[in-house]
Steps between C-alpha positions, in 0.01 A plus 500: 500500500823750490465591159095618585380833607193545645360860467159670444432573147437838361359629216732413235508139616128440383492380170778251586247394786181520310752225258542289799160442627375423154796251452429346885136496508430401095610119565257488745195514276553167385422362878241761565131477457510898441751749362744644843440834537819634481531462133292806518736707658620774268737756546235728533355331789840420613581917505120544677632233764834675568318858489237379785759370751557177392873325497680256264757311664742339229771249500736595250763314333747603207328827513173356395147449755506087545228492816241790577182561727317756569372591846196812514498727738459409873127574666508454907865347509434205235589505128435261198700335323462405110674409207727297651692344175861383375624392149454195437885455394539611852225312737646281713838673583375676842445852334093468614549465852800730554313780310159388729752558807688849409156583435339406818841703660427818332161487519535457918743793540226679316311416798290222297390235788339262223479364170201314301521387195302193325546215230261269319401144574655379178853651576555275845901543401437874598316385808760335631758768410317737703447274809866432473531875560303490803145630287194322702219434301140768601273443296383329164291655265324391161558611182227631273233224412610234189853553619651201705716682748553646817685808611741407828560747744801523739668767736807514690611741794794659406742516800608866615700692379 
């Protein structure tokens, strides 16, 4: 992990992030019963994300974004996380859950106190990933009638800063 910084992105950085969650989240619509919604993102809504408060944590090798997510602005000391993604040329190498735990840093000396985030039924890799991280599962919610899912819910208290 020497040769990766981890930074918040800035402006500039978009397009090569909008790039990486199309190439991270597109293989997933062949296990999906419905498109993921971050193949929507666009720069545009990446900019209005930025603009409101939001942050972009990156993991950044050879100059290049290889692992991103996006956490929205904190209401009453917890904050959301989404768009948790790596390359797939990457997965696998430890970049997810070191970028998950700078994130979980910063976003505790920022006075953050927790973190929720959620995952589908039909990804249970990224349910595990998460519970390896110390995410407890909340809730479970359905998906939209004549799609076979479920939307998994999980938070984590962040230590303190």
């Amino acid at each position: 992990m020497s040769d990766t910084a981890f930074r918040l992105a800035g402006w500039d950085d978009l397009p090569a992030i909008r790039l990486l969650l199309q190439q991270a989240f597109t293989p997933l619509q062949e296990i999906l019963p419905s498109r993921p919604t971050a193949l929507d993102e666009t720069i545009g809504s990446l900019t209005g994300h930025l603009a409101s408060g939001s942050q972009i944590f990156v993991a950044e090798r050879q100059g290049l974004p290889v692992s991103c997510l996006l956490v929205l602005p904190p209401d009453d000391g917890c904050a959301e996380v989404k768009r948790v993604c790596t390359h797939p040329d990457w997965q696998g190498h430890g970049l997810g859950s070191a970028l998950m735990s700078h994130a979980e840093q910063q976003l505790s000396l920022q006075g953050v106190q927790r973190l929720k985030l959620s995952t589908r039924r039909r990804l249970p890799d990224n349910l595990r990933f998460y519970q390896r991280l110390g995410y407890s599962q909340s809730a479970i919610q359905p998906y939209p009638a004549g799609i076979d899912d479920e939307r998994i819910e999980l938070s984590k208290t962040l230590a303190a800063a």
